[in-house]
N, C-alpha and C positions, 0 to 999 in steps of 0.2 A: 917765473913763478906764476900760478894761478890762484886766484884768490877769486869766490864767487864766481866763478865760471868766467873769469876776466883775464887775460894774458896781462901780470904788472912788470915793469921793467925791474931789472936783475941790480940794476947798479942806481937807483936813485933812492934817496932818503924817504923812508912811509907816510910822511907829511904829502908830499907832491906825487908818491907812487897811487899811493888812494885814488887820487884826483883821475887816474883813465877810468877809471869807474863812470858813466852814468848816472850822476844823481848824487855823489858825490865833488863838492866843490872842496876848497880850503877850510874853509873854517871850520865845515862838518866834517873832515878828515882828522882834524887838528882833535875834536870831539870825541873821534870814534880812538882814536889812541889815547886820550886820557881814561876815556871811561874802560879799554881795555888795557891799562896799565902798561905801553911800551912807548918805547922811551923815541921820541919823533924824531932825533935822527941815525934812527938805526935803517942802515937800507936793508930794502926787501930779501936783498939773497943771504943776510945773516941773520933773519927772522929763523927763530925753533920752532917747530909745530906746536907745541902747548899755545906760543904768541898767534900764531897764524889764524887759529883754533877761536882762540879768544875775538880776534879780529874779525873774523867770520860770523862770529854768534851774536856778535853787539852789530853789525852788519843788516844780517837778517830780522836780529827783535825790533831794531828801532827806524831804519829806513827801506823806503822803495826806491828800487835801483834798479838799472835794466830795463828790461822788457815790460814790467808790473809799471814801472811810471810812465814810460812812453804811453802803455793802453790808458793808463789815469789821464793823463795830458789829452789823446785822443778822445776820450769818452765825455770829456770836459769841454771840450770843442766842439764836438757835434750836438752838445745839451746845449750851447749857446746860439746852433744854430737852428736849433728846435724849435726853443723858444721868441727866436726871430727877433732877436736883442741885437743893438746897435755892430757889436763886437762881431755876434756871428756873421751879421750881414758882409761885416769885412772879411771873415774868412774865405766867407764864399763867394766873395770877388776879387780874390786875393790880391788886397791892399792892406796899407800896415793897418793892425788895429791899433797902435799904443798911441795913437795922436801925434803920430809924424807927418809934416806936409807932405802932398804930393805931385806938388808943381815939380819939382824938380827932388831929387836923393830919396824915390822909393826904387831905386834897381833891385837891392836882392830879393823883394819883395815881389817885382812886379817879374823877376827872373831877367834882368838885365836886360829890357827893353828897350830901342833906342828907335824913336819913330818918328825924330828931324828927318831931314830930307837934307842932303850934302851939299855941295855948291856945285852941280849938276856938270861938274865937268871930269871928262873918265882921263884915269892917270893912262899917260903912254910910257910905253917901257923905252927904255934907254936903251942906244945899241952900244 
């Protein structure tokens, strides 16, 4: 099924089928089906198009999703690093900005760097 130009799975309940959406997590999934009146655990592939319809338009009026929040997210970023605020300084040497150490556990941050030096002896191979 497609919903918002999103491929949703065929066989899981609309509560967690929302959720491959971008910008949609749980709780605003949970949201977007009361306020469009279906019933959360009906899965997607027994959604009627009036439901779908509904799903889509309470979708589009009240969140960004996609592409529209990624550029929000991005625009939001680069104004931090305009203004040359503590935060952007961290983007732009990409380290964490949220106030994690970085003596040690910034890997996905830093893209799994590992800059020890090993115990300089080379493995031989076994015959």
């Amino acid at each position: 099924m497609r919903l918002v130009g999103i491929n949703i799975p065929d066989n899981k309940k609309m509560e967690f089928a929302l959720t491959y959406i971008y910008g949609i997590g749980p709780s605003s999934a949970v949201k977007i089906l009361k306020t469009a009146k279906v019933d959360l655990n009906k899965k997607a592939k027994d959604l009627t198009p009036d439901e779908s319809n509904r799903i889509k338009e309470v979708i589009e009026k009240n969140h960004k999703i996609e592409g529209e929040l990624r550029q929000h997210i991005k625009s939001n970023i680069v104004r931090l690093k305009e203004i040359k605020s503590y935060r952007g300084s961290r983007h732009e040497r990409r380290l964490p900005v949220r106030g994690q150490r970085t003596k040690t556990n910034s890997r996905t941050v830093r893209g799994n760097v590992r800059k020890t030096a090993g115990s300089g002896k080379r493995k031989v191979d076994l015959k």
